[in-house]
TORKOL-4160 file (C-alpha; in steps of 0.2 Angstrom, whole numbers, padded with zeros to 4 digits, m for minus):
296
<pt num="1" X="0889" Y="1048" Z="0664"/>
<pt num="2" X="0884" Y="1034" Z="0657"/>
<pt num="3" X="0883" Y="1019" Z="0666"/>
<pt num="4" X="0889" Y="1001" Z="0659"/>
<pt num="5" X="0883" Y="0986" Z="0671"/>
<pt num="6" X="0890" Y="0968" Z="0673"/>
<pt num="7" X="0885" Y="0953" Z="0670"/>
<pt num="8" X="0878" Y="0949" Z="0689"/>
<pt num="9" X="0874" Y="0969" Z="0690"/>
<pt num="10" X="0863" Y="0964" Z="0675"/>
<pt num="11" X="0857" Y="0947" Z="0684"/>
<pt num="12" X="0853" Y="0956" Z="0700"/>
<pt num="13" X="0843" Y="0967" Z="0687"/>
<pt num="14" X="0834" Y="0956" Z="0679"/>
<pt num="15" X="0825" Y="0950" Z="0694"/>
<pt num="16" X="0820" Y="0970" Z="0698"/>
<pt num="17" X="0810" Y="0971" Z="0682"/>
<pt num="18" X="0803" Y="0953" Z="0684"/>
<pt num="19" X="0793" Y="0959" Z="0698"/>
<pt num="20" X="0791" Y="0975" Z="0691"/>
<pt num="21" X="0783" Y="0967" Z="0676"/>
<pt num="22" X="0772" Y="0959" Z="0686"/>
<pt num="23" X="0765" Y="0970" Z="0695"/>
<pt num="24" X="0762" Y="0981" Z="0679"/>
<pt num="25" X="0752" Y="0964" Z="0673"/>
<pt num="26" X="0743" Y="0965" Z="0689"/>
<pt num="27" X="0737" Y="0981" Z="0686"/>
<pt num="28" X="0731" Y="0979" Z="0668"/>
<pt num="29" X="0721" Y="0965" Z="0673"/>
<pt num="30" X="0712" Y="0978" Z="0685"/>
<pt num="31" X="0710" Y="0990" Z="0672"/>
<pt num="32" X="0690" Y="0988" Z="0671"/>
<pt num="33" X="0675" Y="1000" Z="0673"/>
<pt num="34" X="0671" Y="1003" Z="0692"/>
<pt num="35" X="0686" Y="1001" Z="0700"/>
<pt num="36" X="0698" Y="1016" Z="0706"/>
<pt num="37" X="0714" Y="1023" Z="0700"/>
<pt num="38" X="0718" Y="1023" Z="0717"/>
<pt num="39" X="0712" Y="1004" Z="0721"/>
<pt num="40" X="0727" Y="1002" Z="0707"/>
<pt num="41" X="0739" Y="1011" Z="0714"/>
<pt num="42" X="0738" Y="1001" Z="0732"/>
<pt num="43" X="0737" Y="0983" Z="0724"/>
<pt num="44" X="0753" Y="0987" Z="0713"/>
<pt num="45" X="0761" Y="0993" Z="0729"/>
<pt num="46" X="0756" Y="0979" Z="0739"/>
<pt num="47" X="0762" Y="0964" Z="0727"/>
<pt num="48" X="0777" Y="0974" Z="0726"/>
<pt num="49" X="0781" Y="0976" Z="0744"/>
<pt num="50" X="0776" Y="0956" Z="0745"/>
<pt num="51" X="0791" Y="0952" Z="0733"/>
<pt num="52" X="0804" Y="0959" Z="0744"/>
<pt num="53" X="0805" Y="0973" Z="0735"/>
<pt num="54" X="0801" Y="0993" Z="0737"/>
<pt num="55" X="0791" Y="1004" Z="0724"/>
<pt num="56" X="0802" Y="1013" Z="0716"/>
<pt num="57" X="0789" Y="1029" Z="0712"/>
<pt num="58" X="0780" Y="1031" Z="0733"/>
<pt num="59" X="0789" Y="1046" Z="0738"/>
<pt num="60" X="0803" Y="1051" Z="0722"/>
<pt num="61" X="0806" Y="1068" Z="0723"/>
<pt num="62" X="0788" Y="1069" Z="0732"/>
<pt num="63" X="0778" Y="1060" Z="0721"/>
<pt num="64" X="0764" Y="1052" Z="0735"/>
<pt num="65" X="0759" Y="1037" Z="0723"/>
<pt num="66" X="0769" Y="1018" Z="0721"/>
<pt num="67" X="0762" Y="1019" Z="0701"/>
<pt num="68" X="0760" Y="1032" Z="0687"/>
<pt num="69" X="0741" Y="1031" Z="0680"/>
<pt num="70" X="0736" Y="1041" Z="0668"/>
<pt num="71" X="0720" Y="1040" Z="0659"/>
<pt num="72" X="0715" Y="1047" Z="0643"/>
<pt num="73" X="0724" Y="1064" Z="0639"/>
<pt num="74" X="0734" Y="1065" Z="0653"/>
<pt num="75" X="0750" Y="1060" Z="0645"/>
<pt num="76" X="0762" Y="1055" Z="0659"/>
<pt num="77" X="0765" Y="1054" Z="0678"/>
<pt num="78" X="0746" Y="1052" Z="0684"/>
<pt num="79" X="0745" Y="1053" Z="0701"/>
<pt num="80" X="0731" Y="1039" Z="0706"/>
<pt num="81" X="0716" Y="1045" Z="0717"/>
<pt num="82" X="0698" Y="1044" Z="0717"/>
<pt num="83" X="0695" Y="1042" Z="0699"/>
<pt num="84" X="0683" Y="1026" Z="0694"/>
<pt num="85" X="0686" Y="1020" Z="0678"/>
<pt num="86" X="0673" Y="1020" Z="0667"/>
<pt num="87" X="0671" Y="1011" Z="0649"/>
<pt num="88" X="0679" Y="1019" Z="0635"/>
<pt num="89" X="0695" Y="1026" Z="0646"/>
<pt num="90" X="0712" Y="1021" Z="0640"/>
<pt num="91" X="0724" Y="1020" Z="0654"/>
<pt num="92" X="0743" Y="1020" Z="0656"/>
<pt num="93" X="0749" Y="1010" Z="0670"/>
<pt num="94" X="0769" Y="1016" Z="0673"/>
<pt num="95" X="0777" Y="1005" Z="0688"/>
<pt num="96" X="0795" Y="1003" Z="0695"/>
<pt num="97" X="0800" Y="0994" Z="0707"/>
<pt num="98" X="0819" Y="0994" Z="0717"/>
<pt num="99" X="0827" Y="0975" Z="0723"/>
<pt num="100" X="0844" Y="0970" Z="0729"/>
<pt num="101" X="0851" Y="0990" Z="0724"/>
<pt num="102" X="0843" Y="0991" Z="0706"/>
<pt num="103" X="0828" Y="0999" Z="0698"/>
<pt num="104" X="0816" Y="0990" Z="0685"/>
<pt num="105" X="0804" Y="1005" Z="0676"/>
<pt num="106" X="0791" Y="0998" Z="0660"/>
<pt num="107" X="0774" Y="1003" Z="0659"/>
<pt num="108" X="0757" Y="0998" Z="0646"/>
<pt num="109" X="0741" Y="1006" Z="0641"/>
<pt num="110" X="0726" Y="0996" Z="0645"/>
<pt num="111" X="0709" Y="0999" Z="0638"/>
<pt num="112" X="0696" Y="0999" Z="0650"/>
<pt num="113" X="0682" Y="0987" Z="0643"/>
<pt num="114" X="0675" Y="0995" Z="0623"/>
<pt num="115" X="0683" Y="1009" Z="0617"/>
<pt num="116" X="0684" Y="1021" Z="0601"/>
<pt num="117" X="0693" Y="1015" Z="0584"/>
<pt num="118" X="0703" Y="1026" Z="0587"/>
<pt num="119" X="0708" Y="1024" Z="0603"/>
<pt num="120" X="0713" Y="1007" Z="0599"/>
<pt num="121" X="0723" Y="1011" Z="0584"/>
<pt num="122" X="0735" Y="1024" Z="0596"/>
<pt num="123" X="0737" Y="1010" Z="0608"/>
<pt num="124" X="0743" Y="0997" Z="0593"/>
<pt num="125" X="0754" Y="1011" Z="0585"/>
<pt num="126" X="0763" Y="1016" Z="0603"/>
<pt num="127" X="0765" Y="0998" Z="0607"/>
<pt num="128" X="0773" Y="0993" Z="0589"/>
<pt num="129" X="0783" Y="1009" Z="0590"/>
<pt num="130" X="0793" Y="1002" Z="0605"/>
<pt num="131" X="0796" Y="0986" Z="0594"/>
<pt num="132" X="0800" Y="0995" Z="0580"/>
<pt num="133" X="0814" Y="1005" Z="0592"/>
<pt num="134" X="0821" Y="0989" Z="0599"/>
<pt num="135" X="0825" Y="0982" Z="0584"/>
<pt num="136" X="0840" Y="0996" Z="0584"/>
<pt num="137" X="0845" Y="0994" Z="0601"/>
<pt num="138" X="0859" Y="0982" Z="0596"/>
<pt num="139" X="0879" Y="0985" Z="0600"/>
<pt num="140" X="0887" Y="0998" Z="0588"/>
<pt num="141" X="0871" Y="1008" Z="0584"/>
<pt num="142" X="0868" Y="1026" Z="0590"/>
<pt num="143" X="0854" Y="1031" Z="0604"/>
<pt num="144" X="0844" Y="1041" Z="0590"/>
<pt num="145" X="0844" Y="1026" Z="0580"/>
<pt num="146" X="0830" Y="1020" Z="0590"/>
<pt num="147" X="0822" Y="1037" Z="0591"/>
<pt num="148" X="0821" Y="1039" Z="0573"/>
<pt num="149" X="0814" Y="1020" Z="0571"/>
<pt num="150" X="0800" Y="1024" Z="0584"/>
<pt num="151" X="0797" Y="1043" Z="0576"/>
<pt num="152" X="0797" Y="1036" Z="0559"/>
<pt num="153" X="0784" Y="1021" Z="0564"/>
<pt num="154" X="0773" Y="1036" Z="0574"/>
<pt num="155" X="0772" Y="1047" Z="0558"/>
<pt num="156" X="0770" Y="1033" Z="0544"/>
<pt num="157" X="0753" Y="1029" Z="0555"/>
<pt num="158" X="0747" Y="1048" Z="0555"/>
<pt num="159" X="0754" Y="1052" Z="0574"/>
<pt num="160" X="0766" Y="1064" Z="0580"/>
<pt num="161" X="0778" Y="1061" Z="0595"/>
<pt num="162" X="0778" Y="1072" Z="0611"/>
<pt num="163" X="0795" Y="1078" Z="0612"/>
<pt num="164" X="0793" Y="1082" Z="0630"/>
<pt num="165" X="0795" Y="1068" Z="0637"/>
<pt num="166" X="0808" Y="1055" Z="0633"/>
<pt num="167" X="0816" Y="1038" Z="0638"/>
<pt num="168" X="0831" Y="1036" Z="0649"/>
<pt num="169" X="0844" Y="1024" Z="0657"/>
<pt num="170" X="0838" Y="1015" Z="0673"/>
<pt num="171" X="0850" Y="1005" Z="0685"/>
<pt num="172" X="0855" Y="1009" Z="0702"/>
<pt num="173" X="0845" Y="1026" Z="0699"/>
<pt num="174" X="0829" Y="1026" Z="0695"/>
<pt num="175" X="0833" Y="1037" Z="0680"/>
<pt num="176" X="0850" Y="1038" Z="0671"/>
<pt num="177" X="0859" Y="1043" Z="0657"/>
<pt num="178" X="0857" Y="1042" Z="0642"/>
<pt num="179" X="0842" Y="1052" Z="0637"/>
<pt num="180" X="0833" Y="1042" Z="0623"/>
<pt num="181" X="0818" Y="1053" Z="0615"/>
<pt num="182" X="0805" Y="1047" Z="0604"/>
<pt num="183" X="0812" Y="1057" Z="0591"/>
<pt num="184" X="0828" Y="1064" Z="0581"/>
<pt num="185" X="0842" Y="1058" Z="0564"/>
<pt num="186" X="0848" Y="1040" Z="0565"/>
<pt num="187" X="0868" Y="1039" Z="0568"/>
<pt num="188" X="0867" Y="1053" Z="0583"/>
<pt num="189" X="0869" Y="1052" Z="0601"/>
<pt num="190" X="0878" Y="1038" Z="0610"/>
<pt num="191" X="0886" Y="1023" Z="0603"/>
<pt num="192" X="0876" Y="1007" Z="0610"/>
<pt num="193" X="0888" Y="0996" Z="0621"/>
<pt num="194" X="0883" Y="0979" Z="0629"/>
<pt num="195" X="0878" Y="0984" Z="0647"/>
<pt num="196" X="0870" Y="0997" Z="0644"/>
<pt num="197" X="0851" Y="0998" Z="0652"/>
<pt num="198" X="0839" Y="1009" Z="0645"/>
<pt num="199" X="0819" Y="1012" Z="0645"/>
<pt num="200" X="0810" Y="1019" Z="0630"/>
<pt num="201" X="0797" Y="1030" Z="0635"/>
<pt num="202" X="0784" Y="1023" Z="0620"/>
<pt num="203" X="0775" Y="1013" Z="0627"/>
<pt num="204" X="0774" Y="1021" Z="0643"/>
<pt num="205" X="0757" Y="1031" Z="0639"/>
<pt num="206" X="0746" Y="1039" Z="0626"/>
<pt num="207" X="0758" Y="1051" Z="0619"/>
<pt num="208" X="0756" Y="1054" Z="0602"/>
<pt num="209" X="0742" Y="1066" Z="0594"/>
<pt num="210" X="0732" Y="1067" Z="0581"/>
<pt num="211" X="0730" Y="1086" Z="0577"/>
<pt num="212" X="0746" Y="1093" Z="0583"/>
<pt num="213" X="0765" Y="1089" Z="0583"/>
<pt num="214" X="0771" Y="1097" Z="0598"/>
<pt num="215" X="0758" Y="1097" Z="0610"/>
<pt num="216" X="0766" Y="1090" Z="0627"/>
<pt num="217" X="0751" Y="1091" Z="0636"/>
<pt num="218" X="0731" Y="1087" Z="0630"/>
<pt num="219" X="0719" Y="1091" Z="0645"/>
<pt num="220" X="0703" Y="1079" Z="0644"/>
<pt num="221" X="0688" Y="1084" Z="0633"/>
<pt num="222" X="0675" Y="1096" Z="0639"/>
<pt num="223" X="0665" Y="1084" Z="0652"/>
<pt num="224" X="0655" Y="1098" Z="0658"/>
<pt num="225" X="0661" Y="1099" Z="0674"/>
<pt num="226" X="0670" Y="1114" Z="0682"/>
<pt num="227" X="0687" Y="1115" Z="0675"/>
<pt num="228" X="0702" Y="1121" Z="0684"/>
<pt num="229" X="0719" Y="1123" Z="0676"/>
<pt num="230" X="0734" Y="1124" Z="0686"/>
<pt num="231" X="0751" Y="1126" Z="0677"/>
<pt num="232" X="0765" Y="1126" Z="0689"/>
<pt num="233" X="0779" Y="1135" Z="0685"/>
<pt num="234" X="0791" Y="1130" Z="0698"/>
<pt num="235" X="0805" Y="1116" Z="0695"/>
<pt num="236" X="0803" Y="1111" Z="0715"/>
<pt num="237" X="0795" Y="1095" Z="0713"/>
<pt num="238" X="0789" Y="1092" Z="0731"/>
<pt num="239" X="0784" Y="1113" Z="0728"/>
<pt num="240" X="0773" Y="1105" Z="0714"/>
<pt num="241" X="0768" Y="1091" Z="0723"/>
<pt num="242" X="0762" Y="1101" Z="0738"/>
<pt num="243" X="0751" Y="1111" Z="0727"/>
<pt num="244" X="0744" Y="1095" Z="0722"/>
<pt num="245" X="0739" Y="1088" Z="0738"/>
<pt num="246" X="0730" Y="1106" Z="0740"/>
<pt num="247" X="0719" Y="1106" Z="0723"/>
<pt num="248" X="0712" Y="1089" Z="0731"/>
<pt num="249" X="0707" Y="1093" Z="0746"/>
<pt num="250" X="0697" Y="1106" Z="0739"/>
<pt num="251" X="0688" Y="1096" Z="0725"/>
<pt num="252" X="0675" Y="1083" Z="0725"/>
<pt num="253" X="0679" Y="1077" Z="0708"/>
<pt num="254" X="0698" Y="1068" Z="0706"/>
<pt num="255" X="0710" Y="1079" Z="0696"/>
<pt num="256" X="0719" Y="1072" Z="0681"/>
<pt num="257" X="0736" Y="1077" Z="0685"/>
<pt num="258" X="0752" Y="1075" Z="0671"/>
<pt num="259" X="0768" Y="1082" Z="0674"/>
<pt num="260" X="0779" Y="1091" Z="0661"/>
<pt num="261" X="0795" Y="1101" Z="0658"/>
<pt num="262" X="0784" Y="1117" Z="0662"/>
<pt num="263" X="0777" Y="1109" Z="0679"/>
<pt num="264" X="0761" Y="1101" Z="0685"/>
<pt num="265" X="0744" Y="1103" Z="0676"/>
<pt num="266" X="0731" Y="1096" Z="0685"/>
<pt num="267" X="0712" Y="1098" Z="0681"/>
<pt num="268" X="0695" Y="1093" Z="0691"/>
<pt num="269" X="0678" Y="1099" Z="0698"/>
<pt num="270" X="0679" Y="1113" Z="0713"/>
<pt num="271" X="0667" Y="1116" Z="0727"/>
<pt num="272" X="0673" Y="1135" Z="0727"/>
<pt num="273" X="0682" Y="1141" Z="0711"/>
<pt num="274" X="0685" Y="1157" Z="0720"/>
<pt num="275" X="0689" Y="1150" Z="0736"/>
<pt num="276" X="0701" Y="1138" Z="0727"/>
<pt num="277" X="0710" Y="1152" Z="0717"/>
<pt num="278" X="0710" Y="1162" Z="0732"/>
<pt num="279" X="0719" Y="1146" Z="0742"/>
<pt num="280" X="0731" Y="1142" Z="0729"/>
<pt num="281" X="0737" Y="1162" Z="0726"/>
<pt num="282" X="0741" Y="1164" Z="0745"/>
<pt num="283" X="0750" Y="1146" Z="0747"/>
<pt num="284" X="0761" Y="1144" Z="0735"/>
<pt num="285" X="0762" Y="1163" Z="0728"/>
<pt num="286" X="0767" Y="1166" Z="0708"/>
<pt num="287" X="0774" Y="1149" Z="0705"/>
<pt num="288" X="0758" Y="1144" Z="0695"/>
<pt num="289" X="0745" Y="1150" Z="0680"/>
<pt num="290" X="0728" Y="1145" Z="0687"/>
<pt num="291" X="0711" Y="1149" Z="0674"/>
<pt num="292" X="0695" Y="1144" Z="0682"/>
<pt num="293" X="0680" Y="1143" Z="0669"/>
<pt num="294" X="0662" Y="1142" Z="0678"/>
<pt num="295" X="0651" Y="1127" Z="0672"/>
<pt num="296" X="0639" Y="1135" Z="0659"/>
Protein backbone atom coordinates (compact mmCIF):
# COMPACT_ATOMS: atom_id res chain seq x y z
CA UNK A 1 0.00 0.00 0.00
CA UNK A 2 0.85 3.07 -0.92
CA UNK A 3 1.46 5.61 1.67
CA UNK A 4 0.22 9.39 1.30
CA UNK A 5 2.01 11.68 4.06
CA UNK A 6 0.84 15.00 5.55
CA UNK A 7 1.85 18.22 5.64
CA UNK A 8 3.85 18.05 9.16
CA UNK A 9 4.58 13.95 8.18
CA UNK A 10 6.32 15.72 5.36
CA UNK A 11 7.86 18.49 7.67
CA UNK A 12 9.08 16.02 10.02
CA UNK A 13 10.51 14.39 6.81
CA UNK A 14 12.26 17.06 5.51
CA UNK A 15 14.54 17.40 8.39
CA UNK A 16 15.44 13.38 7.98
CA UNK A 17 16.80 13.88 4.47
CA UNK A 18 18.52 17.26 5.53
CA UNK A 19 20.81 15.31 7.63
CA UNK A 20 20.92 12.61 5.39
CA UNK A 21 21.98 14.81 2.63
CA UNK A 22 24.72 15.90 4.58
CA UNK A 23 26.20 13.29 5.45
CA UNK A 24 26.14 12.03 1.91
CA UNK A 25 28.19 15.54 1.15
CA UNK A 26 30.36 14.53 3.98
CA UNK A 27 31.30 11.60 2.30
CA UNK A 28 32.02 12.78 -1.10
CA UNK A 29 34.25 15.17 0.19
CA UNK A 30 36.25 12.21 1.51
CA UNK A 31 36.05 10.43 -1.60
CA UNK A 32 40.09 10.81 -2.39
CA UNK A 33 43.04 8.46 -3.04
CA UNK A 34 44.35 6.85 0.37
CA UNK A 35 41.54 6.85 2.31
CA UNK A 36 39.21 3.80 3.27
CA UNK A 37 35.93 2.75 2.30
CA UNK A 38 35.65 1.88 5.65
CA UNK A 39 37.20 5.32 7.09
CA UNK A 40 33.85 6.39 5.11
CA UNK A 41 31.55 4.39 6.38
CA UNK A 42 32.37 5.39 10.19
CA UNK A 43 32.43 9.40 9.48
CA UNK A 44 28.85 9.08 7.71
CA UNK A 45 27.88 7.27 10.75
CA UNK A 46 29.33 9.45 13.30
CA UNK A 47 27.82 12.84 11.79
CA UNK A 48 24.83 11.10 11.75
CA UNK A 49 24.45 9.81 15.09
CA UNK A 50 25.84 13.64 16.08
CA UNK A 51 22.51 15.00 14.61
CA UNK A 52 20.15 13.21 16.82
CA UNK A 53 19.53 10.80 14.31
CA UNK A 54 20.19 6.82 13.67
CA UNK A 55 21.62 5.36 10.31
CA UNK A 56 19.15 3.99 8.69
CA UNK A 57 21.33 1.17 6.71
CA UNK A 58 23.74 -0.33 10.36
CA UNK A 59 22.04 -3.51 10.98
CA UNK A 60 18.82 -3.53 8.11
CA UNK A 61 17.97 -6.95 7.63
CA UNK A 62 21.87 -7.70 8.58
CA UNK A 63 23.60 -5.34 6.68
CA UNK A 64 26.82 -4.51 9.23
CA UNK A 65 27.54 -0.95 7.48
CA UNK A 66 25.76 2.74 8.31
CA UNK A 67 26.45 3.61 4.25
CA UNK A 68 26.32 1.59 0.89
CA UNK A 69 29.76 2.25 -1.00
CA UNK A 70 30.45 0.86 -3.93
CA UNK A 71 33.31 1.34 -6.20
CA UNK A 72 33.74 0.77 -9.73
CA UNK A 73 31.62 -2.30 -11.10
CA UNK A 74 30.08 -3.10 -8.05
CA UNK A 75 26.67 -1.60 -8.77
CA UNK A 76 24.87 -1.37 -5.61
CA UNK A 77 24.84 -2.12 -1.85
CA UNK A 78 28.80 -2.13 -1.07
CA UNK A 79 29.52 -3.11 2.00
CA UNK A 80 32.51 -0.62 3.16
CA UNK A 81 35.75 -2.41 4.62
CA UNK A 82 39.31 -2.31 3.98
CA UNK A 83 39.49 -1.00 0.56
CA UNK A 84 41.72 2.29 -0.06
CA UNK A 85 40.64 4.31 -2.76
CA UNK A 86 42.87 4.83 -5.26
CA UNK A 87 42.84 7.47 -8.36
CA UNK A 88 40.69 6.53 -11.03
CA UNK A 89 37.86 4.78 -8.85
CA UNK A 90 34.49 6.12 -9.21
CA UNK A 91 32.50 5.52 -6.09
CA UNK A 92 28.86 5.51 -5.05
CA UNK A 93 28.14 6.78 -1.58
CA UNK A 94 24.23 5.41 -0.68
CA UNK A 95 23.30 6.95 2.91
CA UNK A 96 19.93 6.93 5.01
CA UNK A 97 19.41 8.14 7.84
CA UNK A 98 16.00 7.75 10.34
CA UNK A 99 14.87 11.11 12.68
CA UNK A 100 11.64 11.77 14.74
CA UNK A 101 9.89 8.28 12.98
CA UNK A 102 10.96 8.95 9.16
CA UNK A 103 13.56 7.70 6.86
CA UNK A 104 15.59 10.07 4.33
CA UNK A 105 17.54 7.58 1.61
CA UNK A 106 19.76 9.66 -1.62
CA UNK A 107 23.02 8.73 -2.67
CA UNK A 108 26.03 10.22 -5.37
CA UNK A 109 28.78 8.98 -7.36
CA UNK A 110 32.13 10.73 -6.49
CA UNK A 111 35.23 10.36 -8.64
CA UNK A 112 38.19 9.87 -6.72
CA UNK A 113 40.82 12.50 -7.97
CA UNK A 114 41.41 11.94 -12.44
CA UNK A 115 39.55 9.32 -13.93
CA UNK A 116 38.64 7.89 -17.60
CA UNK A 117 36.36 10.00 -20.24
CA UNK A 118 34.36 7.71 -19.90
CA UNK A 119 33.93 7.23 -16.43
CA UNK A 120 32.97 10.72 -16.28
CA UNK A 121 30.55 10.69 -18.95
CA UNK A 122 28.50 7.61 -17.08
CA UNK A 123 28.50 9.91 -13.95
CA UNK A 124 27.08 13.00 -15.91
CA UNK A 125 24.42 10.75 -17.73
CA UNK A 126 23.23 8.88 -14.29
CA UNK A 127 23.23 12.28 -12.70
CA UNK A 128 21.08 14.02 -15.50
CA UNK A 129 19.01 10.97 -15.78
CA UNK A 130 17.55 11.71 -12.25
CA UNK A 131 16.83 15.20 -13.44
CA UNK A 132 15.44 14.31 -16.46
CA UNK A 133 12.95 11.75 -14.14
CA UNK A 134 12.01 14.61 -11.85
CA UNK A 135 10.72 16.57 -14.25
CA UNK A 136 7.72 13.88 -14.46
CA UNK A 137 7.28 13.56 -10.83
CA UNK A 138 4.39 16.15 -10.75
CA UNK A 139 0.56 15.41 -9.53
CA UNK A 140 -1.47 13.49 -12.17
CA UNK A 141 1.42 11.61 -14.01
CA UNK A 142 2.10 7.84 -13.84
CA UNK A 143 5.12 6.15 -11.93
CA UNK A 144 6.65 4.95 -15.30
CA UNK A 145 6.44 8.36 -16.61
CA UNK A 146 9.60 9.07 -14.77
CA UNK A 147 10.91 5.52 -15.64
CA UNK A 148 10.62 6.01 -19.22
CA UNK A 149 12.13 9.90 -18.85
CA UNK A 150 15.18 8.40 -17.14
CA UNK A 151 15.33 5.10 -19.68
CA UNK A 152 14.97 7.28 -22.56
CA UNK A 153 17.79 9.95 -21.42
CA UNK A 154 20.15 6.57 -20.53
CA UNK A 155 19.65 5.16 -24.18
CA UNK A 156 19.88 8.55 -26.13
CA UNK A 157 23.55 8.75 -24.56
CA UNK A 158 24.50 5.07 -25.56
CA UNK A 159 23.73 3.47 -21.94
CA UNK A 160 21.46 0.79 -20.90
CA UNK A 161 19.58 0.76 -17.59
CA UNK A 162 19.94 -2.25 -14.91
CA UNK A 163 16.55 -3.41 -14.55
CA UNK A 164 17.39 -5.10 -11.25
CA UNK A 165 17.44 -2.82 -9.23
CA UNK A 166 14.82 -0.06 -8.94
CA UNK A 167 13.63 3.05 -6.84
CA UNK A 168 10.95 3.03 -4.30
CA UNK A 169 8.89 4.87 -1.72
CA UNK A 170 10.65 5.83 1.63
CA UNK A 171 8.85 7.26 4.78
CA UNK A 172 8.28 5.56 8.06
CA UNK A 173 9.91 2.44 6.32
CA UNK A 174 13.09 2.69 4.96
CA UNK A 175 11.59 1.28 1.65
CA UNK A 176 7.88 1.49 0.48
CA UNK A 177 5.75 1.31 -2.21
CA UNK A 178 5.71 2.30 -5.04
CA UNK A 179 8.45 0.53 -6.86
CA UNK A 180 9.76 3.09 -9.41
CA UNK A 181 12.34 1.40 -12.05
CA UNK A 182 14.60 2.94 -14.22
CA UNK A 183 12.78 1.78 -16.93
CA UNK A 184 9.18 0.96 -18.69
CA UNK A 185 5.90 3.01 -21.14
CA UNK A 186 4.92 6.37 -19.97
CA UNK A 187 1.10 6.47 -18.74
CA UNK A 188 1.65 3.02 -16.58
CA UNK A 189 1.81 2.41 -13.00
CA UNK A 190 0.56 4.55 -10.18
CA UNK A 191 -1.02 7.86 -10.66
CA UNK A 192 1.31 10.70 -8.88
CA UNK A 193 -0.60 12.24 -5.86
CA UNK A 194 0.78 15.19 -3.50
CA UNK A 195 2.17 13.22 -0.62
CA UNK A 196 3.54 10.86 -1.92
CA UNK A 197 7.63 10.25 -1.12
CA UNK A 198 9.65 8.49 -3.44
CA UNK A 199 13.54 7.86 -4.21
CA UNK A 200 14.82 7.22 -7.72
CA UNK A 201 17.32 4.82 -7.74
CA UNK A 202 19.46 6.73 -10.73
CA UNK A 203 21.71 8.40 -9.25
CA UNK A 204 22.28 5.98 -6.63
CA UNK A 205 25.38 4.29 -8.31
CA UNK A 206 27.09 3.36 -11.54
CA UNK A 207 24.26 1.31 -13.14
CA UNK A 208 24.27 1.67 -16.62
CA UNK A 209 26.62 -0.33 -19.06
CA UNK A 210 28.02 0.08 -22.07
CA UNK A 211 28.19 -3.39 -23.80
CA UNK A 212 25.13 -5.01 -22.33
CA UNK A 213 21.52 -4.25 -21.59
CA UNK A 214 20.56 -6.52 -18.97
CA UNK A 215 23.61 -7.04 -16.97
CA UNK A 216 22.62 -6.49 -13.27
CA UNK A 217 25.87 -7.15 -12.04
CA UNK A 218 29.63 -6.15 -13.68
CA UNK A 219 32.44 -7.74 -11.26
CA UNK A 220 35.66 -5.46 -11.52
CA UNK A 221 38.31 -5.95 -14.46
CA UNK A 222 40.94 -8.56 -14.16
CA UNK A 223 43.42 -6.78 -11.48
CA UNK A 224 45.51 -9.81 -11.33
CA UNK A 225 44.81 -10.84 -8.16
CA UNK A 226 43.00 -14.19 -7.13
CA UNK A 227 39.37 -14.05 -7.82
CA UNK A 228 36.65 -15.56 -5.89
CA UNK A 229 33.11 -15.40 -7.07
CA UNK A 230 30.46 -16.08 -4.52
CA UNK A 231 26.82 -16.12 -5.91
CA UNK A 232 24.35 -16.51 -3.11
CA UNK A 233 21.49 -18.11 -3.92
CA UNK A 234 19.45 -17.75 -0.73
CA UNK A 235 16.85 -14.93 -0.22
CA UNK A 236 17.87 -14.90 3.77
CA UNK A 237 19.60 -11.67 3.94
CA UNK A 238 21.32 -12.05 7.31
CA UNK A 239 22.09 -15.86 5.53
CA UNK A 240 23.89 -13.83 2.89
CA UNK A 241 25.34 -11.58 5.18
CA UNK A 242 26.73 -14.13 7.36
CA UNK A 243 28.42 -15.54 4.46
CA UNK A 244 29.94 -12.16 3.92
CA UNK A 245 31.52 -11.74 7.19
CA UNK A 246 33.05 -15.35 6.49
CA UNK A 247 34.72 -14.55 2.80
CA UNK A 248 36.49 -11.57 4.94
CA UNK A 249 37.95 -13.08 7.53
CA UNK A 250 39.65 -15.43 5.06
CA UNK A 251 40.95 -12.69 2.77
CA UNK A 252 43.71 -10.32 2.89
CA UNK A 253 42.46 -8.34 0.00
CA UNK A 254 38.77 -6.29 0.64
CA UNK A 255 36.01 -7.96 -1.34
CA UNK A 256 33.79 -5.80 -3.59
CA UNK A 257 30.55 -6.91 -2.54
CA UNK A 258 26.92 -5.89 -4.50
CA UNK A 259 23.82 -7.31 -3.79
CA UNK A 260 21.13 -8.37 -6.37
CA UNK A 261 17.76 -10.07 -6.80
CA UNK A 262 19.92 -13.55 -7.15
CA UNK A 263 21.89 -12.81 -3.83
CA UNK A 264 25.41 -11.53 -2.84
CA UNK A 265 28.30 -11.46 -5.17
CA UNK A 266 31.29 -10.66 -3.57
CA UNK A 267 34.82 -10.84 -5.09
CA UNK A 268 38.70 -10.56 -3.42
CA UNK A 269 42.08 -11.99 -3.05
CA UNK A 270 42.22 -15.54 -0.81
CA UNK A 271 45.05 -16.73 1.47
CA UNK A 272 43.62 -20.49 0.74
CA UNK A 273 41.23 -20.70 -2.36
CA UNK A 274 40.92 -24.26 -1.38
CA UNK A 275 40.68 -23.80 2.23
CA UNK A 276 38.03 -20.89 1.45
CA UNK A 277 35.79 -23.08 -0.78
CA UNK A 278 36.16 -25.78 1.63
CA UNK A 279 34.92 -23.19 4.51
CA UNK A 280 32.10 -21.76 2.55
CA UNK A 281 30.72 -25.40 1.32
CA UNK A 282 30.53 -26.70 5.00
CA UNK A 283 29.06 -23.39 6.50
CA UNK A 284 26.52 -22.39 4.55
CA UNK A 285 25.80 -25.67 2.46
CA UNK A 286 24.17 -25.33 -1.27
CA UNK A 287 22.97 -21.78 -0.92
CA UNK A 288 25.77 -20.34 -3.13
CA UNK A 289 27.78 -20.88 -6.62
CA UNK A 290 31.44 -20.36 -5.67
CA UNK A 291 34.24 -20.38 -8.95
CA UNK A 292 37.73 -19.84 -7.64
CA UNK A 293 40.41 -19.13 -10.59
CA UNK A 294 44.15 -19.39 -9.44
CA UNK A 295 46.39 -16.18 -10.21
CA UNK A 296 48.29 -17.09 -13.40
Amino acid sequence: MITIKNERELTSMRKACRITAAARALAGEMVRPGVSTKAIDQAVHDFIVSQGAKPSFLNYNGFPASACISVNSTVIHGIPGGYILKEGDIVSVDVGAFYKGFHGDCAATFACGAISTEAQKLIDVTKQSFFEGIKFATKGRRVQDISHAIQTYVESNGFSVVRSFVGHGVGRQLHEEPEVPNFGNPGRGPRLVPGMTIGLVAPASPIFESDRRDAAVRLLEDMGFTDIVISLKSSNVKMNYEAYRIVSEQTDYPLHIGVTEAGTLARGKTKSAAGLGALLLNGIGDTMRISLTADP
